[in-house]
C-alpha positions as protocol buffer text, in pm:
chain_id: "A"
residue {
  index: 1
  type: UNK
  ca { x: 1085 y: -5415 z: -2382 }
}
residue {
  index: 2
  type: UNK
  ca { x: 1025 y: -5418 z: -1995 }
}
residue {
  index: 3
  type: UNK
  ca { x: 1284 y: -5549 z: -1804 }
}
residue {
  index: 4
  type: UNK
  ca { x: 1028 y: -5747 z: -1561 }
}
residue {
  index: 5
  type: UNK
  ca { x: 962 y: -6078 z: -1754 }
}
residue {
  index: 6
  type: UNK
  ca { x: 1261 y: -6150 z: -1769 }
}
residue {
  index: 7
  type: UNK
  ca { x: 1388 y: -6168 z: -1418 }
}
residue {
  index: 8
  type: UNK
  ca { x: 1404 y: -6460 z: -1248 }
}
residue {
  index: 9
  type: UNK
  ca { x: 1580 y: -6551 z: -872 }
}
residue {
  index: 10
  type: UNK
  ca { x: 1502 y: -6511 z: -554 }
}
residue {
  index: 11
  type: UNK
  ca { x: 1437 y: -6193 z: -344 }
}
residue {
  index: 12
  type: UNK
  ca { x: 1382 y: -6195 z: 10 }
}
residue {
  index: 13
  type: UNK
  ca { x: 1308 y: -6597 z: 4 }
}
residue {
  index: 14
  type: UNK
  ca { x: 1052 y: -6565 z: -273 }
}
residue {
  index: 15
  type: UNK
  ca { x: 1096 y: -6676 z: -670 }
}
residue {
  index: 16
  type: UNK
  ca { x: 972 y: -6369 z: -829 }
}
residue {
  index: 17
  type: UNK
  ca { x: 870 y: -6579 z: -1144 }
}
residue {
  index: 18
  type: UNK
  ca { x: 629 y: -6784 z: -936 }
}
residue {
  index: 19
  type: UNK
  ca { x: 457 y: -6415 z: -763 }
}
residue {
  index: 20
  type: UNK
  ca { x: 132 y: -6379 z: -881 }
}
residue {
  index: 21
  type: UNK
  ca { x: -23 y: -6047 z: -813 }
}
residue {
  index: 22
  type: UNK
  ca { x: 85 y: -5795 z: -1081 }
}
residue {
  index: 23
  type: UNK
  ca { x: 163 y: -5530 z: -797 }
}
residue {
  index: 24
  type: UNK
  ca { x: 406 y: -5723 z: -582 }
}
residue {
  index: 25
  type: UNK
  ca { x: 604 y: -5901 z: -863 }
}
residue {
  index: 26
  type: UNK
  ca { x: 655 y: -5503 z: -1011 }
}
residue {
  index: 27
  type: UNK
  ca { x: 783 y: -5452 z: -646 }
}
residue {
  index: 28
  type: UNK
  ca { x: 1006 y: -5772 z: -666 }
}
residue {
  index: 29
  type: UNK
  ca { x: 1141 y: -5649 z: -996 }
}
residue {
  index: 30
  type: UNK
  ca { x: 1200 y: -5341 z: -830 }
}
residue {
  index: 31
  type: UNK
  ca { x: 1360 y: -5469 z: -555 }
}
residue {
  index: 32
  type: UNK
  ca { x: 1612 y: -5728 z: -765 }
}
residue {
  index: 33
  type: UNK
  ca { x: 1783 y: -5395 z: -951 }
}
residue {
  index: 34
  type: UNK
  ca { x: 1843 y: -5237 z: -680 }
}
residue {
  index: 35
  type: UNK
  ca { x: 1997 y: -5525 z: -522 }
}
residue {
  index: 36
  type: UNK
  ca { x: 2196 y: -5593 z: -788 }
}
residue {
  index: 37
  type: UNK
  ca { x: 2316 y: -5182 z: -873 }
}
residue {
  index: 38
  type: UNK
  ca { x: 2359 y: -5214 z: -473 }
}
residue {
  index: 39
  type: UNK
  ca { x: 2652 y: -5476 z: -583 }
}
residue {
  index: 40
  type: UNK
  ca { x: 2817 y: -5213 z: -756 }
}
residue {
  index: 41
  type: UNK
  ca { x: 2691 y: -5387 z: -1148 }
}
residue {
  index: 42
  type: UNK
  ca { x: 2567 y: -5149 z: -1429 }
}
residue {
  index: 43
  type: UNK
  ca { x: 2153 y: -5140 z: -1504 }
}
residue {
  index: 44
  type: UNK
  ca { x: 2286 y: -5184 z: -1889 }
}
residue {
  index: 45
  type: UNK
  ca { x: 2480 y: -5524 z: -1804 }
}
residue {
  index: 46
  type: UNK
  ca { x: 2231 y: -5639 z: -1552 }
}
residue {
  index: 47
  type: UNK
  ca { x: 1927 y: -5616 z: -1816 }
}
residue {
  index: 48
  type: UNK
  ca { x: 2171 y: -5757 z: -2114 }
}
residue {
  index: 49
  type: UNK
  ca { x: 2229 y: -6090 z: -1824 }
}
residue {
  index: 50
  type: UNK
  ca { x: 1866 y: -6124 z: -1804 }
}
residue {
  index: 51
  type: UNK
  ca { x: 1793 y: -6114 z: -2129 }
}
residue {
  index: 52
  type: UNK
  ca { x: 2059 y: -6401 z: -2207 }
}
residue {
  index: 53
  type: UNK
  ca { x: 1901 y: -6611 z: -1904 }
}
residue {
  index: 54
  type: UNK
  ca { x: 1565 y: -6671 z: -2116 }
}
């Protein structure tokens, strides 16, 4: 499963559920991990939080 759907929130002001071009909500994804392995969290626990927020 790709991690993608299911992130929600806001980066940089935007709701990356509500992007709809396929190439900048990848980027959004993108850009949510890092923020969030940036706070020091581990990918494993940040993809098993996501998958509980559905």
């Amino acid at each position: 499963m790709r991690a993608g759907p299911v992130i929600k929130g806001v980066v940089c002001g935007v709701r990356v559920e509500n992007i709809e071009e396929p190439l900048m909500r990848e980027i959004r994804y993108l850009d949510k991990l890092v923020d969030e392995l940036a706070k020091g969290k581990a990918m494993e626990k940040i993809l098993r939080n996501q998958e509980g927020e559905r």
